[in-house]
C-alpha positions in Angstrom: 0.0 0.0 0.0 1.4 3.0 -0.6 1.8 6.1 1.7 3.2 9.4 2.4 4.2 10.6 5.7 4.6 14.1 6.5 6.7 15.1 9.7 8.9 18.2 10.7 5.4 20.6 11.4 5.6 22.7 15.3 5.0 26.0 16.5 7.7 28.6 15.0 7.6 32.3 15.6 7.3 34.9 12.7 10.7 35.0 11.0 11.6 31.5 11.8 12.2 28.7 9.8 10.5 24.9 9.7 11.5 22.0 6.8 9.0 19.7 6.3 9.7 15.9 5.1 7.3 13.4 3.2 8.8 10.3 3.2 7.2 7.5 0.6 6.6 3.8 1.3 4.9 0.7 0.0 6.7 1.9 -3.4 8.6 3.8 -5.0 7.6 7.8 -6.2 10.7 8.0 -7.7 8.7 8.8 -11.1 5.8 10.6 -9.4 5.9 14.6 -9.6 5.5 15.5 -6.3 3.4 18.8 -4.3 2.6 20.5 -0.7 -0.6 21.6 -0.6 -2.1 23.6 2.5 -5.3 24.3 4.3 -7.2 26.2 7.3 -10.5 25.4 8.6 -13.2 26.8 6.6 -10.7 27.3 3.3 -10.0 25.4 0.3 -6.6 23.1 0.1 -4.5 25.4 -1.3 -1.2 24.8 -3.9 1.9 25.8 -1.7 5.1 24.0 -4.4 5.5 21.3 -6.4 8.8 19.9 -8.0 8.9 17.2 -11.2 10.4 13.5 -10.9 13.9 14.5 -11.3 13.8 17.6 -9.3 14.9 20.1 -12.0 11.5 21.4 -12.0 9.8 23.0 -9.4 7.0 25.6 -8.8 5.2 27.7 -5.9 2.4 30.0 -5.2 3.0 33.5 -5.4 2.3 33.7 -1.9 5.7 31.4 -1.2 8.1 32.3 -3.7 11.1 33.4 -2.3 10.5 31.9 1.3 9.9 28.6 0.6 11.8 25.9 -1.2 10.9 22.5 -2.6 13.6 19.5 -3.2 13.6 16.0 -3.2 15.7 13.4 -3.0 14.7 10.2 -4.5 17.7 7.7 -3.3 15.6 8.2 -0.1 12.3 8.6 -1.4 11.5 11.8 0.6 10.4 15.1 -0.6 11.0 18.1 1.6 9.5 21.6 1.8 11.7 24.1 3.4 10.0 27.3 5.1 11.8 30.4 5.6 10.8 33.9 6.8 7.7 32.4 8.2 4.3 34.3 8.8 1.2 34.2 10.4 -0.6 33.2 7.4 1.2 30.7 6.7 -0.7 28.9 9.8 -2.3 25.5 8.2 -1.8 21.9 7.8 0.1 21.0 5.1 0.1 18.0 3.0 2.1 15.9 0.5 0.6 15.0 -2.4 2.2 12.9 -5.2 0.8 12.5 -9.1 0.6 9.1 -10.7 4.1 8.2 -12.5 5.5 10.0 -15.4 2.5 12.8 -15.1 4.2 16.0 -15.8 4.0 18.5 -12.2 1.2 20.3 -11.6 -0.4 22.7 -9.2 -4.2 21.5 -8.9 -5.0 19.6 -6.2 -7.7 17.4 -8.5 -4.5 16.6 -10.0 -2.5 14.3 -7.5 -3.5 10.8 -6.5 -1.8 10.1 -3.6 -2.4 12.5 -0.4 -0.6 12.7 3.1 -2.3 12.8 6.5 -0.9 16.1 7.0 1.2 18.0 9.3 0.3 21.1 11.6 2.7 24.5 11.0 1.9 26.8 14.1 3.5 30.5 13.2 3.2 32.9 15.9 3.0 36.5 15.4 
């Protein structure tokens, strides 16, 4: 069965930093583009990044660029999501998603397959 784990979520203060991990089991995503999606209560799951099977690829919302970064590393079947200059809004659970294999990436959340429980990032104003 295949899965995704998300870990690395906590309570940071504005300005801080957090790096999330999504680590794959039950079979390889080696081939799979992968994405972090986010959401609050009451919103929609929202596109955060999203980085293609190799990695030389990668995307983010508007809202992200800059501060966050997206990389992967497939000898260990992990994907990471690395937060910087954190702020309040950035308050949600965020998720790993991953596409069926050799899909180009994409940044619709219709679009991936395979979804994460999620993991809570706290920011503090």
């Amino acid at each position: 069965q295949a899965q995704l784990v998300e870990s690395g979520g906590g309570l940071v203060r504005a300005g801080g930093s957090l790096r999330l991990s999504c680590a794959a089991s039950g079979r390889t995503f080696n081939w799979n583009a992968m994405g972090w999606f986010r959401q609050v209560p009451g919103k929609e799951r929202e596109f955060v990044a999203a980085i293609n099977w190799s990695g030389e690829s990668t995307y983010y919302a508007d809202s992200v660029k800059g501060r966050f970064t997206i990389s992967r590393d497939n000898a260990k079947n992990t994907v990471y999501l690395q937060m910087n200059s954190l702020k309040a809004e950035d308050t949600a659970v965020y998720y790993c998603a991953a596409r069926r294999p050799f899909n180009i990436v994409a940044t619709t959340r219709d679009d991936y397959d395979y979804w994460g429980q999620g993991t809570q990032v706290t920011v503090s104003s």
